[in-house]
C-alpha positions as CSV (number, residue, x, y, z in Angstrom):
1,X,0.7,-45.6,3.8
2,X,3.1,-47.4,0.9
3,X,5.1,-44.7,-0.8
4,X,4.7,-44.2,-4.5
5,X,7.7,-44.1,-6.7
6,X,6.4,-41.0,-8.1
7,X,8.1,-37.8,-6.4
8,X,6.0,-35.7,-4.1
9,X,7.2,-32.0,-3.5
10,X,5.1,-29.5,-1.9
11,X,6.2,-26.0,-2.9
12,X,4.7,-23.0,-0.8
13,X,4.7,-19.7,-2.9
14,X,5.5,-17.0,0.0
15,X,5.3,-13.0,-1.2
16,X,6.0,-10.6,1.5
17,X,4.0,-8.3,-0.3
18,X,0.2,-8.1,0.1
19,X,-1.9,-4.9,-0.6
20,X,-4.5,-5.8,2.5
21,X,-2.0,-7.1,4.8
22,X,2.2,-6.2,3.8
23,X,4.3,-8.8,5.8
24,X,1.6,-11.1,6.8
25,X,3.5,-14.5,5.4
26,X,5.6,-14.1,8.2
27,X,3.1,-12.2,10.8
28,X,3.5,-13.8,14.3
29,X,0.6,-16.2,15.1
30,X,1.7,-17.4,19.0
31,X,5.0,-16.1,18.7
32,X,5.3,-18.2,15.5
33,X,5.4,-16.3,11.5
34,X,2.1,-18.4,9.3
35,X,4.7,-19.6,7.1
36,X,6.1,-21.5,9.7
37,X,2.6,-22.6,10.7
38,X,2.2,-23.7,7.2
39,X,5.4,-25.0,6.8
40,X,4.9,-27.5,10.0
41,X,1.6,-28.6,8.8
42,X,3.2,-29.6,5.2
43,X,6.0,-31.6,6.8
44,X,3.5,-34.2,9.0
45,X,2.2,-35.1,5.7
46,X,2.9,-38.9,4.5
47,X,2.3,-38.3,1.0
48,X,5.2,-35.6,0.4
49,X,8.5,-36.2,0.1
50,X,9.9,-32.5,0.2
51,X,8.2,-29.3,1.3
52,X,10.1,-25.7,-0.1
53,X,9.3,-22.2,-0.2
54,X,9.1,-20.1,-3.2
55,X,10.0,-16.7,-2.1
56,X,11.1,-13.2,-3.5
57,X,11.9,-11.5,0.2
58,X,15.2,-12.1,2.2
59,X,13.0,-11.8,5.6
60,X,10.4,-14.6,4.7
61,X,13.8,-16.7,3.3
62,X,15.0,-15.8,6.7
63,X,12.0,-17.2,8.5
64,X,12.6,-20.4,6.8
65,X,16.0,-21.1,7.2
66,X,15.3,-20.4,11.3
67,X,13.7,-23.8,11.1
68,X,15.6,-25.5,8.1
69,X,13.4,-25.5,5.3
70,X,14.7,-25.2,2.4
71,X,13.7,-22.0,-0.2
72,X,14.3,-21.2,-3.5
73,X,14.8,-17.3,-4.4
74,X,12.3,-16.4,-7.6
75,X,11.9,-13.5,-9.3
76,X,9.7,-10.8,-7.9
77,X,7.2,-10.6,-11.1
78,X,5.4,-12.9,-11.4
79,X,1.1,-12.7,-11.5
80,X,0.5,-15.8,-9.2
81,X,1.9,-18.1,-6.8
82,X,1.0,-20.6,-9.6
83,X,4.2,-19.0,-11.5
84,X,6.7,-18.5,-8.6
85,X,6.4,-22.7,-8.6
86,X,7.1,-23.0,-12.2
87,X,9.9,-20.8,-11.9
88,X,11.3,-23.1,-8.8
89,X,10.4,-26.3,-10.7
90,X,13.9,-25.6,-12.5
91,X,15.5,-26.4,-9.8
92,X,13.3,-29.0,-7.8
93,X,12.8,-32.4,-9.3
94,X,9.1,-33.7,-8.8
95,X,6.3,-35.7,-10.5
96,X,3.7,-34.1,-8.8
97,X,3.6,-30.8,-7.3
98,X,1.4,-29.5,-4.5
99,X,0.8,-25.9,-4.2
100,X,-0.2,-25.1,-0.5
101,X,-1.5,-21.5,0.0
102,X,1.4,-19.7,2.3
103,X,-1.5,-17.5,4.4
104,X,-3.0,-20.8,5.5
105,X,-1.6,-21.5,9.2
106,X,-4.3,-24.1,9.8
107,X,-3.0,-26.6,6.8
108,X,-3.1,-30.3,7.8
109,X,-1.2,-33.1,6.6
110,X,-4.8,-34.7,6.7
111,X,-5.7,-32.0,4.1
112,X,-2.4,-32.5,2.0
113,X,-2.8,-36.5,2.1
114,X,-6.3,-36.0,1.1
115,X,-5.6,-34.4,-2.0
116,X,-2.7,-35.9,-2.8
117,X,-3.6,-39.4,-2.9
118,X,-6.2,-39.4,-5.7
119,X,-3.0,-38.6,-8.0
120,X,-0.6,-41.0,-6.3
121,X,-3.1,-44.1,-6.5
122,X,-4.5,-42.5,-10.1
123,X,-8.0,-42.8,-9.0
124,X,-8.7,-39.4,-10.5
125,X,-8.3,-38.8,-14.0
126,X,-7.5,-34.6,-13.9
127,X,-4.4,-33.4,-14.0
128,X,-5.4,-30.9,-10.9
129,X,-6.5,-32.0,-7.4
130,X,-8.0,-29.4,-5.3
131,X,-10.1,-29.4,-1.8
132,X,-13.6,-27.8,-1.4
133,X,-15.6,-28.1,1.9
134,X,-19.1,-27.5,2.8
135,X,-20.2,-23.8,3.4
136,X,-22.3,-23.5,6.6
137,X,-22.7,-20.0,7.3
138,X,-25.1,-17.1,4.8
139,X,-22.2,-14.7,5.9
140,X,-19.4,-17.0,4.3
141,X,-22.0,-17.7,1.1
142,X,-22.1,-13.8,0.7
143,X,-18.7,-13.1,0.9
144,X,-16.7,-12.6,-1.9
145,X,-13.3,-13.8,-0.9
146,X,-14.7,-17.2,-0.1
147,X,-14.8,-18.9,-3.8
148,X,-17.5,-21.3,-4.7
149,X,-17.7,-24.3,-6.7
150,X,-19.9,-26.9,-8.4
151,X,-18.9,-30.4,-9.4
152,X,-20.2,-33.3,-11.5
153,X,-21.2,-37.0,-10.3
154,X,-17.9,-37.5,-10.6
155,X,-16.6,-34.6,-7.7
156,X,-15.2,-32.5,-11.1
157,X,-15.2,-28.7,-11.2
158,X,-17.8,-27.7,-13.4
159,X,-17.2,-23.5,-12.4
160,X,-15.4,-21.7,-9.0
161,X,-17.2,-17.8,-8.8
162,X,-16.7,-15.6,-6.1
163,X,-20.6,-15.4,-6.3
164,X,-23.2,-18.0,-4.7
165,X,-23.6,-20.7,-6.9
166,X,-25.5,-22.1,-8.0
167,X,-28.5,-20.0,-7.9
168,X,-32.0,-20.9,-6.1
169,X,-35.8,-20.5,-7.7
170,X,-39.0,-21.0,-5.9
171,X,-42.2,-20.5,-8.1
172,X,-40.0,-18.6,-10.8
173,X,-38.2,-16.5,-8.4
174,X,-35.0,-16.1,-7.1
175,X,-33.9,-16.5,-3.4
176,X,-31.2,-15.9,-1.1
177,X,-30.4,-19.5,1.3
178,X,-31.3,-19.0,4.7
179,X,-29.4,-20.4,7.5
180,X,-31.8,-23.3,8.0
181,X,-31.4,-24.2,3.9
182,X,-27.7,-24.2,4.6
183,X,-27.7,-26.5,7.3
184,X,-30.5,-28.7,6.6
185,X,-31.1,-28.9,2.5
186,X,-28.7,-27.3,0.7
187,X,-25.3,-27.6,-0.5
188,X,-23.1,-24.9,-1.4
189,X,-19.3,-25.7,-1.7
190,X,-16.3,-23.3,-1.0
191,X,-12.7,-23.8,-2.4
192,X,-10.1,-24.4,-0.5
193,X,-7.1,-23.4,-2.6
194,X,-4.4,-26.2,-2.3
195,X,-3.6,-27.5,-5.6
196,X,-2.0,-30.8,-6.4
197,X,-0.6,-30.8,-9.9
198,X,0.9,-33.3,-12.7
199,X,4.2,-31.5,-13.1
200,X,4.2,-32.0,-17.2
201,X,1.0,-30.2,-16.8
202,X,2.1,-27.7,-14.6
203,X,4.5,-26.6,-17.0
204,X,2.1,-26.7,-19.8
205,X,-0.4,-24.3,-17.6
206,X,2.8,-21.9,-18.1
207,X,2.1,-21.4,-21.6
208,X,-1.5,-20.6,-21.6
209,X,-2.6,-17.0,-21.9
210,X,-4.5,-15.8,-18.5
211,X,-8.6,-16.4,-20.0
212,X,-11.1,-14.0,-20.2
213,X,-13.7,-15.8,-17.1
214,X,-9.8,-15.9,-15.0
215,X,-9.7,-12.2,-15.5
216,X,-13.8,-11.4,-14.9
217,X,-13.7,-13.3,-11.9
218,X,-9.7,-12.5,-10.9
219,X,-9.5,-16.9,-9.9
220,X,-6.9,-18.4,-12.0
221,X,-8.1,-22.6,-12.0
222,X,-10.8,-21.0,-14.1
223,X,-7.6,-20.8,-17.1
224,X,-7.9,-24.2,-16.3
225,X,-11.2,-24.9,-17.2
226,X,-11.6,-23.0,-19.9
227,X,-8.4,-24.7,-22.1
228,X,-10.6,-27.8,-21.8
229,X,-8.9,-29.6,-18.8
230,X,-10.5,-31.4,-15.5
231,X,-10.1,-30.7,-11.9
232,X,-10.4,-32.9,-9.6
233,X,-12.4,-31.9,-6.1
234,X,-11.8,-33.6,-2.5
235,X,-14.5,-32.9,-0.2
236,X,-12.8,-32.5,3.5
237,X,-14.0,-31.5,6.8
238,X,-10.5,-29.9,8.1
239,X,-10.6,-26.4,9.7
240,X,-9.2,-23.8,8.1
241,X,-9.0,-20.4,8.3
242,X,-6.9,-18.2,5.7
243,X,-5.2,-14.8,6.7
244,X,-6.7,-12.3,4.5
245,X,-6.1,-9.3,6.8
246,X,-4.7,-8.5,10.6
247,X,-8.2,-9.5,12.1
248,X,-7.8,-13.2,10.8
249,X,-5.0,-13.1,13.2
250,X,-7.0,-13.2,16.4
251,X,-9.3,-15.9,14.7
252,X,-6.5,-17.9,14.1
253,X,-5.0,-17.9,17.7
254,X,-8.1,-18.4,19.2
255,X,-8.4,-22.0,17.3
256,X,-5.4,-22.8,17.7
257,X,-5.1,-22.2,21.5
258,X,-8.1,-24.3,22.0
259,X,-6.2,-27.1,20.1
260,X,-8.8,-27.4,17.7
261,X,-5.8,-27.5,14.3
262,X,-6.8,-30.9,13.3
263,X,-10.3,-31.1,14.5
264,X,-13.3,-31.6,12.0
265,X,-15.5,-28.5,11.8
């Protein structure tokens, strides 16, 4: 892949805190903490030039300096992982910014390059690049920390909701998708919250107020949406599996020991 002149950095917002799960950015997954999962993943990828953390905790800064990454020290206050970057953007000189989850051991540089490179060869004309995949399963549909989206022709947000969208009608009535709609007919999306950023952008998101669907729904792309700007959506295939609580754990280990990391599911 030529390199861009544009700077790459990939910025991973780490807080030890967590009111399901305290502690789980640096929770042991094969005798490795997720951040270092996540950290390892970030670093294959071609498109980034630098990959930091963005933590508030002297154990997760400890974590990553055990394997040499380097971590900038923000304040402990702020709302969203979204404003520990901002903050660490004082001191990190990039173009475009990628904001990779911190509880997602199963990150890919496949996923990163992915949603990276529609900003680095400007084929996308949103100052946000996010990743959705197709949702397979009525359980994940139903549950309401997998976010859904809709797009456009054009693969552009149109709304993320923690509800199934969009909704189904059959002879005027509403109808929940089976399994077989799911697999065969119909195509519900889920987000896949890594976010690839125009820095000048970035730093304008700073300044807007937090919106009133942002708040409804508690997602915070919808602030995006609602001041008028684009997002950008890469469909991928990539497993991944975020660690929401303790259980995730085993679910994790269990992929990964199998070697399936980079595997299309």
């Amino acid at each position: 892949m030529t390199r861009s002149a544009l700077r790459v950095v990939a910025v991973i917002p780490a807080r030890y805190g967590s009111s399901r799960f305290p502690g789980k950015i640096i929770a042991p997954i094969l005798g490795k903490p997720i951040i270092q999962w996540v950290c390892e993943g970030a670093r294959a990828a071609q498109t980034l030039d630098e990959v930091w953390v963005a933590t508030d905790d002297d154990r997760v800064e400890a974590a990553c300096r055990q394997i040499e990454v380097p971590v900038f020290r923000s304040r402990k206050a702020h709302r969203s992982g979204s404003d520990r970057i901002i903050e660490a953007l004082e001191k990190i000189q990039a173009d475009i910014v990628v904001n990779i989850q911190g509880d997602e051991p199963l990150i890919s540089a496949e996923m990163i390059d992915a949603a990276v490179r529609p900003m680095l060869e400007q084929t996308s004309h949103c100052p946000v690049v996010t990743l959705v995949k197709r949702i397979r399963s009525v359980v994940e549909l139903s549950n309401h920390n997998v976010v859904k989206v809709v797009t456009d022709h054009q693969g552009q947000a149109l709304y993320f909701s923690r509800w199934p969208i969009p909704a189904l009608f059959e002879n005027g009535t509403m109808y929940e998708p089976t399994q077989n709609d799911l697999m065969d007919t119909m195509y519900y999306y889920k987000h896949i919250g890594l976010y690839v950023y125009e820095r000048d952008f970035l730093e304008k998101f700073s300044s807007l107020k937090p919106s009133e669907l942002e708040r409804q729904e508690q997602l915070e792309q919808l602030r995006v949406l609602e001041n008028g700007f684009r997002i950008q959506c890469v469909e991928t295939e990539a497993l991944t599996v975020g660690v929401d609580k303790p259980e995730d754990i085993r679910k994790v280990e269990q992929i990964l020991s199998k070697g399936e990391r980079c595997e299309h599911k």
